[in-house]
N, C-alpha and C positions, 0 to 999 in steps of 0.2 A: 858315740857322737850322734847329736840328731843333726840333718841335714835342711831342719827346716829355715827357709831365710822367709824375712818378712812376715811373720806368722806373731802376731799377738794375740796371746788369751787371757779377757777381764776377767774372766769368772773363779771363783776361789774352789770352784770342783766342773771340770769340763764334760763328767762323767767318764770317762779314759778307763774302760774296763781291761785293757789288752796292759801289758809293762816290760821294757827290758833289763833283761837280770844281768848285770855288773859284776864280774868276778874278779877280784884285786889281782892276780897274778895270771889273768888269761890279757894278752895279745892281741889287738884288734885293728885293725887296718895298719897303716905303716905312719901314723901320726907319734905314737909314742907318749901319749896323754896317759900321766900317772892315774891311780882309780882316785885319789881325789879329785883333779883336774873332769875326771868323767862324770863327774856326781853333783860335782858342786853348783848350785840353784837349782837342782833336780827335785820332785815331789816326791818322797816314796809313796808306790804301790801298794806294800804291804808294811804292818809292822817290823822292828827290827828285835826278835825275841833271841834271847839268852841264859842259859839255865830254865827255861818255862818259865821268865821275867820279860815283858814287854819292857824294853830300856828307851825308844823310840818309836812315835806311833806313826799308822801310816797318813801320809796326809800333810805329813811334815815336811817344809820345806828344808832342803839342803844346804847350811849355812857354815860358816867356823865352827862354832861351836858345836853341832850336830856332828861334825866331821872330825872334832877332837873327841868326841863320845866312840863314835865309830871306830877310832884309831884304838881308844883306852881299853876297849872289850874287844879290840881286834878281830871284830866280824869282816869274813872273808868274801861277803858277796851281798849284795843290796836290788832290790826289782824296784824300777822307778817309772814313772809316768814317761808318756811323751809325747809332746804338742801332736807328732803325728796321727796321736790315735784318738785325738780329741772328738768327744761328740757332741761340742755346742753348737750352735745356729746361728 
């Protein structure tokens, strides 16, 4: 979960080099947000590779559809951007 309130970013790359990695069946504070609920409108950080097949590139925002991909290849963990680490001006 990011904790940023009031925090808008225009920019379609904020450069956000740093990302937190999302693991479908870890546990994290006491909210109980399923790993879709955690991901959904998230950026990914890095690609999402499968068999040495890019299925998802990074850069992509997190939407339904993205998230029925993610579900169909049942990749167990995703590294996504976060406003917090943004480095625009």
């Amino acid at each position: 979960m990011d904790a940023a309130q009031n925090i808008i970013v225009k920019e379609d790359n904020c450069g956000a080099l740093d990302f937190t990695e999302i693991n479908r069946h870890e546990k994290i504070g006491g909210f109980g947000d399923s790993f879709e609920e955690k991901i959904y409108g998230k950026t990914l950080a890095q690609s999402i590779i499968k068999d040495n097949e890019i299925i998802i590139d990074a850069g992509t925002t997190i939407d339904k559809n993205i998230l029925d991909r993610i579900n169909e290849y049942q990749i167990e963990k995703v590294r996504i951007r976060s406003v917090l680490t943004c480095n625009t001006e």
